[in-house]
C-alpha positions as CSV (number, residue, x, y, z in Angstrom):
1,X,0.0,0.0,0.0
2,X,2.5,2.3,0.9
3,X,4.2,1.7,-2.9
4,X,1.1,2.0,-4.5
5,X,0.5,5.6,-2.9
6,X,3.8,6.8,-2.8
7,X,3.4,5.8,-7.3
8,X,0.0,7.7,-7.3
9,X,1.1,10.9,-5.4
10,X,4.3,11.1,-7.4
11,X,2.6,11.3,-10.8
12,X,-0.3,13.3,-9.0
13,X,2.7,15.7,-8.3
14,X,3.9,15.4,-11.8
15,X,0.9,16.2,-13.4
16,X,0.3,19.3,-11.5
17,X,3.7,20.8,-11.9
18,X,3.7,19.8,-15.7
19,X,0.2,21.2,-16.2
20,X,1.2,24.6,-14.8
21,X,5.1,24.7,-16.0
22,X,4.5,24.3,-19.8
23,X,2.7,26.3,-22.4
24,X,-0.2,24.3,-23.7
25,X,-3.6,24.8,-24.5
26,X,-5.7,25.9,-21.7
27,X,-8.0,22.8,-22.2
28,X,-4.9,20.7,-21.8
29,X,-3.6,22.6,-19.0
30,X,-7.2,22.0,-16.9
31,X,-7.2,18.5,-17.7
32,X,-3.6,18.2,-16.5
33,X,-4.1,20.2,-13.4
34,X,-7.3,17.8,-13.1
35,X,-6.1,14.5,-13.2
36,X,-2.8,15.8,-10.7
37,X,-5.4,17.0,-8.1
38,X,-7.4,13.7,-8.4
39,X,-4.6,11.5,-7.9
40,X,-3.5,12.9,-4.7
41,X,-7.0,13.5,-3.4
42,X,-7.3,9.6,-4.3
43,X,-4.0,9.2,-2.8
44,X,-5.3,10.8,0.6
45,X,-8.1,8.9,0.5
46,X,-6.3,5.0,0.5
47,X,-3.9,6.3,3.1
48,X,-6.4,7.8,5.2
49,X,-8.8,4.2,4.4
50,X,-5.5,2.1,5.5
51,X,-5.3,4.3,8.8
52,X,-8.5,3.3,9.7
53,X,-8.1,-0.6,8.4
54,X,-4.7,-0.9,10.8
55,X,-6.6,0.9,14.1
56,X,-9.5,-1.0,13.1
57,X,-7.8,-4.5,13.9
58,X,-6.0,-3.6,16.7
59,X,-8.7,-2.5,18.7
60,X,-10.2,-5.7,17.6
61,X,-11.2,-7.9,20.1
62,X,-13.3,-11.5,20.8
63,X,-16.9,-11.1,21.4
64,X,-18.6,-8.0,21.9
């Protein structure tokens, strides 16, 4: 998991600098800027969700 986010927030971070450092198309830009900002809210998200999976079973206990 922590591969697979540090992958996703790397090209987020890509994106998002590539999108605002070159001179493209402003439709072009947007959708750079757009898929940047996805990927490392998305990135948030699965560590945030693998937080919560790792408290999650080690509060865990027999019976209820």
């Amino acid at each position: 998991m922590i591969i697979i986010s540090a992958v996703l927030l790397v090209v987020g971070i890509i994106f998002i600098i590539r999108g605002r450092a070159l001179e493209i198309s402003s439709q072009n830009r947007k959708t750079m800027l757009w898929i940047g900002s996805a990927l490392i809210v998305m990135t948030v998200f699965l560590v945030i969700m693998g937080i919560l999976q790792i408290t999650d079973i080690s509060t865990n206990e027999q019976g209820h």
